[in-house]
C-alpha positions in Angstrom: 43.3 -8.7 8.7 40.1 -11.1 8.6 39.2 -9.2 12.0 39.2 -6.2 10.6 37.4 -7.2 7.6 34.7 -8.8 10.1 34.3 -6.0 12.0 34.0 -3.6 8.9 31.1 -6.6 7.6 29.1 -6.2 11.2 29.3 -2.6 10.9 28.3 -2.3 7.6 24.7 -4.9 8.4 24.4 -2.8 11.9 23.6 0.2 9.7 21.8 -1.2 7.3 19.6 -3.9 9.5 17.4 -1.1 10.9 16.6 0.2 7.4 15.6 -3.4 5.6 13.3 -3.4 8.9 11.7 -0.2 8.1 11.2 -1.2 4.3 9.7 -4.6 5.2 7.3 -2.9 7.9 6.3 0.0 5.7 5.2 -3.0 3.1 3.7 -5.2 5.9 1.9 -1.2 6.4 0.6 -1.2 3.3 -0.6 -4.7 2.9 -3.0 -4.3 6.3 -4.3 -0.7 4.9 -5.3 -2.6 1.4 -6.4 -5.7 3.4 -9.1 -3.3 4.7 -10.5 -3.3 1.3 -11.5 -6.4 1.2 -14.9 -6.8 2.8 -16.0 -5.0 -0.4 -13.6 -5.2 -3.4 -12.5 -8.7 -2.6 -9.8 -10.2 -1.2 -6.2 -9.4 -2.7 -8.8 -6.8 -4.7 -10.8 -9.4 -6.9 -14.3 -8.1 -6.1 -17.1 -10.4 -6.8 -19.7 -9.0 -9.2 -21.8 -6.2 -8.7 -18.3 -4.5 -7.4 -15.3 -3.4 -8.4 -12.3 -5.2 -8.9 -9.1 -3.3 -7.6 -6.5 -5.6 -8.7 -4.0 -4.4 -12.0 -5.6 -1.3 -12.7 -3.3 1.5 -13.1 -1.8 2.8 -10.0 -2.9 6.7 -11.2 -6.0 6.0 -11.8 -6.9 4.1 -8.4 -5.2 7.1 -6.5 -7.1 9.9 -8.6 -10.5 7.7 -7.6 -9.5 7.9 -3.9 -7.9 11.5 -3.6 -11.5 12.3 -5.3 -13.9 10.7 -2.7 -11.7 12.1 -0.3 -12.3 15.5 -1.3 -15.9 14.9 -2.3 -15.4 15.4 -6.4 -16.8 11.8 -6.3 -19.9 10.6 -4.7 -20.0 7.8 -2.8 -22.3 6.0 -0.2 -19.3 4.7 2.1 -16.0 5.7 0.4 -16.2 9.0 1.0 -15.7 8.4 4.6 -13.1 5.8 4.3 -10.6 7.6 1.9 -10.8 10.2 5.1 -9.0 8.4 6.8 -6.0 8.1 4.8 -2.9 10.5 4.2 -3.0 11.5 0.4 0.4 9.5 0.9 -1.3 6.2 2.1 -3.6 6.6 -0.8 -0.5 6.6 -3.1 1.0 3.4 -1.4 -2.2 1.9 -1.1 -2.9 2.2 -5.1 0.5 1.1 -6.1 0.0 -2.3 -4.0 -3.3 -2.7 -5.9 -2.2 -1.9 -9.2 0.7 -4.7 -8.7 -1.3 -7.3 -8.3 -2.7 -9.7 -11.2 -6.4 -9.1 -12.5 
């Protein structure tokens, strides 16, 4: 009976192991996109003054700000460029991981 039990166990972790993987990589993802942020909004998104500080604002707001230099609704000297080269998805991810961090 404990066999069987063991087996179901292993069985049960073979399915699930590659999907805890795929979580922990799509964070690990997110974490090197936002780390690109850094050489101007500071690292973990605490900008020094003169720019702006990424860290706890809302996630909606950080997104909208994005999708709109992406699109050219916002002007911009760099960011224009650099929201280009994300998936309107990315953006999403990317915002949430800033807007969870402390101010």
């Amino acid at each position: 009976m404990k066999s069987w039990r063991h087996g179901l166990v292993l069985a049960a972790l073979t399915v699930a192991a590659p999907y805890a993987s795929a979580q922990a990589a799509d964070a690990l993802q997110v974490r090197n996109w936002a780390a690109a942020c850094a050489n101007c909004h500071g690292t973990n998104g605490v900008a020094q003054p003169g720019m702006e500080s990424l860290a706890g604002q809302k996630q909606e707001d950080l997104a909208k700000k994005m999708l709109d230099f992406k699109n050219g609704r916002k002007p911009a000297t760099v960011m224009h460029q650099l929201a280009k080269g994300y998936s309107d998805e990315q953006i999403q991810q990317i915002s949430a991981y800033f807007a969870a961090l402390k101010k």
